[in-house]
C-alpha positions in Angstrom: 132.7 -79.4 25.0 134.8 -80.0 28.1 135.4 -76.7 29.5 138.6 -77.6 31.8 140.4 -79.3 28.9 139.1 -76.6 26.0 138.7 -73.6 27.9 140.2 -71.4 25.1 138.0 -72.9 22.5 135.0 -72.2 25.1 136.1 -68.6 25.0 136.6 -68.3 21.9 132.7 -69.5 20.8 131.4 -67.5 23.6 130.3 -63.5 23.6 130.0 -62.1 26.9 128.3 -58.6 28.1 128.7 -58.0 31.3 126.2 -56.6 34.1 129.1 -53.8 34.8 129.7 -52.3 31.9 133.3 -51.4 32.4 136.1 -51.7 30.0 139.6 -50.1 29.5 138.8 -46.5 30.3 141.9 -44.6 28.0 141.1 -46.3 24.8 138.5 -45.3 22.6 135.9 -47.6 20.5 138.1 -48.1 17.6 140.9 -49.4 19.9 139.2 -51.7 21.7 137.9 -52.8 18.6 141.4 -53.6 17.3 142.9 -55.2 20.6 139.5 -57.5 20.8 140.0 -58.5 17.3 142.9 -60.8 17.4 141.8 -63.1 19.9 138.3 -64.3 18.0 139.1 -66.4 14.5 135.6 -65.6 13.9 135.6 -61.7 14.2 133.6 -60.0 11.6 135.2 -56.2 10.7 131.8 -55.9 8.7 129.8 -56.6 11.6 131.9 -53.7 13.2 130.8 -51.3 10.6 127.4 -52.1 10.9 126.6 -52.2 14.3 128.5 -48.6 15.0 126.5 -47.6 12.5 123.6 -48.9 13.5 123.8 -48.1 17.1 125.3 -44.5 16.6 128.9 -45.6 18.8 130.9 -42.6 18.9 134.0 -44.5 17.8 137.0 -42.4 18.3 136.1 -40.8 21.9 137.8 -42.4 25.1 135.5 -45.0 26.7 135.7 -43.7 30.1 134.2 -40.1 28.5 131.0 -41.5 26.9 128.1 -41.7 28.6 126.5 -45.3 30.1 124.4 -45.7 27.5 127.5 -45.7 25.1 129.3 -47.1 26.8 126.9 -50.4 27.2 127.0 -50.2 23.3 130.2 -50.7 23.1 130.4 -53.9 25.4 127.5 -55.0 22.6 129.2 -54.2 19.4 132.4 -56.0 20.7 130.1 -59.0 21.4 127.9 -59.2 18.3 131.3 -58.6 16.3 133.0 -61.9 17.4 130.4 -63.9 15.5 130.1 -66.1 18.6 128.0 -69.5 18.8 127.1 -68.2 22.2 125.9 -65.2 23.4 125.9 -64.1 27.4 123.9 -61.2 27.8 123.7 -59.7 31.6 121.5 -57.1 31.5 122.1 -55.7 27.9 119.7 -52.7 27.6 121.7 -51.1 30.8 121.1 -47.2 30.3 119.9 -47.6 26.4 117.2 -45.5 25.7 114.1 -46.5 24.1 115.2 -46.3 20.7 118.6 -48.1 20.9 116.5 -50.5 23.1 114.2 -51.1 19.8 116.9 -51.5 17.8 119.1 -53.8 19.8 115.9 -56.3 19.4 116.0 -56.5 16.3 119.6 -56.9 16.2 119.1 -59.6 18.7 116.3 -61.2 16.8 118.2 -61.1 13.5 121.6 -62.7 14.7 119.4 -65.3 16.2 117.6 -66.3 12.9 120.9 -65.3 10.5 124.1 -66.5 12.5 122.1 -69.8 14.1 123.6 -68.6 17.6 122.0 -69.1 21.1 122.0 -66.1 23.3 121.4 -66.4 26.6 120.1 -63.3 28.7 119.2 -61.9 32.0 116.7 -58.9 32.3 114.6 -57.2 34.8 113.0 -55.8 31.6 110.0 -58.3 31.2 108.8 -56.2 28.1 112.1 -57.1 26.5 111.9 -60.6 27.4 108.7 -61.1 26.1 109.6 -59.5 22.4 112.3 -62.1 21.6 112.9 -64.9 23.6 111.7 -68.2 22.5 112.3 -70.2 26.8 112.1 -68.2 29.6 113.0 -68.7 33.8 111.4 -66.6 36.5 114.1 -66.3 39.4 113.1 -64.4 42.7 116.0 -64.4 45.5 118.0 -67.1 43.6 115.4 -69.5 43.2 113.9 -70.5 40.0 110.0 -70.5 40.1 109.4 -71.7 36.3 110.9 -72.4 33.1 109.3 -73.5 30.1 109.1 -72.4 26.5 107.9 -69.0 26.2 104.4 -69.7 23.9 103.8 -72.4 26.5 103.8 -69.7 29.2 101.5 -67.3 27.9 99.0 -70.0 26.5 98.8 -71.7 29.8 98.3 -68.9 32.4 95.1 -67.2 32.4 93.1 -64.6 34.4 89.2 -65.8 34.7 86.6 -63.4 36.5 83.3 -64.8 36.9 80.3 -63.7 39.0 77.4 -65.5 41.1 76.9 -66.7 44.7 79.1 -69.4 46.6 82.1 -69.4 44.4 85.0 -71.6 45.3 88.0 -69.9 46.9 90.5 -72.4 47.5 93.7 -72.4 45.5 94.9 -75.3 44.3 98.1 -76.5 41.9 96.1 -75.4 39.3 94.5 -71.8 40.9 97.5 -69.8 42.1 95.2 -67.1 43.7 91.8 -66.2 44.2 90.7 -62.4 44.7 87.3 -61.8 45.9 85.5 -58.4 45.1 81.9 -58.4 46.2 79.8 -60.9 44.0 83.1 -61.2 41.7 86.0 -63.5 41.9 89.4 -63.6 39.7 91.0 -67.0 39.4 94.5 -66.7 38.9 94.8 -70.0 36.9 98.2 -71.6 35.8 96.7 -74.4 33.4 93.4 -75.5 31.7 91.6 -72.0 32.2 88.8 -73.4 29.6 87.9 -76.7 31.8 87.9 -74.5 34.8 85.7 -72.0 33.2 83.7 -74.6 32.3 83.7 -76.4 35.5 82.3 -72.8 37.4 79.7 -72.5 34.5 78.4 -76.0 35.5 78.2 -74.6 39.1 75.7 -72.2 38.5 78.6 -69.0 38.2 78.6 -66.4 35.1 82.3 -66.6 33.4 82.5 -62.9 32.2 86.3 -63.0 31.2 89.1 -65.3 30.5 92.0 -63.1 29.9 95.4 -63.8 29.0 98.7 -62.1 31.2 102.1 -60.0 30.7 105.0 -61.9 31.8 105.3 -58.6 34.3 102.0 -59.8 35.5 102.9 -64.0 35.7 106.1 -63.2 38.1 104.3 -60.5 40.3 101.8 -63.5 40.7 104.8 -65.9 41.0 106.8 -63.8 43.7 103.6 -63.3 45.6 102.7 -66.9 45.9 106.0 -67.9 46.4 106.2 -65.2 49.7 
């Protein structure tokens, strides 16, 4: 779609929660509920009554009173209630305790598979990242260090720890980081960790692990590298 000449059919396919989760302060939940509504052809009032359900939104208290956790709720329910094509989601688990967190992956999950939507999110919260999204970008001071498809992520990196005398320990496009501890090294290894494995077994060295890594643990490799 051209956004400068169909801006307001943009907006209209597009559900945004923002990073600041601030809204009109003197109106409660139901009442930003009902001046949201009229703007969205594809608002769901079902959706509504789930997801304050679901989510346990005090409706009818003012939004400046509730507490940030409630507060981010609300920002979600009004987003998954417009039945968008597109979902922006900065930093959606703002304040949410571990339970609401649980169930807002699911939600998320569910809308994804049910309503065909894409939803687009940014998270410090690797764990949550690595639950539900299916393509994923590591960013460190505005800079994008990789983006590729999730599986392909976590098949490709690997952390190999072998043993034996004269071990290499250059890095290379393929070994992001070598750690040396006494007759040990770990091989921080962004691709092919079987044919290097096999390569330092064919050198004489003892492979004792080939482990796979968090996401958490991939960007604090990334960032590290990168400084």
């Amino acid at each position: 779609m051209n956004v400068a000449a169909e801006l307001t059919a943009v907006l209209q396919q597009t559900a945004f929660v923002s990073e600041k989760k601030t809204l009109y302060p003197s109106l409660t939940p139901s009442e930003l509920v009902r001046f949201s509504r009229g703007f969205y052809p594809t608002w769901s009032d079902s959706s509504v009554d789930k997801y304050s359900r679901l989510l346990e939104i005090p409706m009818q208290q003012r939004f400046e009173k509730l507490s940030h956790g409630n507060q981010t709720k609300v920002w979600l329910l009004l987003a998954l209630s417009q039945s968008a094509d597109l979902l922006i989601l900065d930093e959606p688990t703002t304040a949410l305790d571990p339970i609401s967190v649980d169930q807002l992956m699911h939600v998320l999950a569910e809308v994804a598979l049910d309503r065909g939507c894409t939803i687009f999110f940014s998270s410090h919260q690797l764990e949550e990242v690595e639950r539900i999204a299916e393509y994923a970008g590591f960013m460190d001071q505005g800079k994008l260090l990789l983006e590729s498809r999730l599986d392909d992520i976590k098949n490709e990196f690997r952390l190999i720890t072998a043993a034996g005398n004269s071990l290499p320990s250059q890095t290379s496009s393929q070994v992001l980081s070598v750690a040396a501890e006494g007759d040990f090294c770990r091989y921080f290894v962004t691709s092919d960790a079987a044919g290097f494995a096999a390569g330092l077994s064919r050198n004489g060295a003892t492979v004792t692990d080939v482990a796979p890594l968090s996401l958490r643990e991939i960007f604090l490799q990334l960032v590290q590298k990168e400084q």
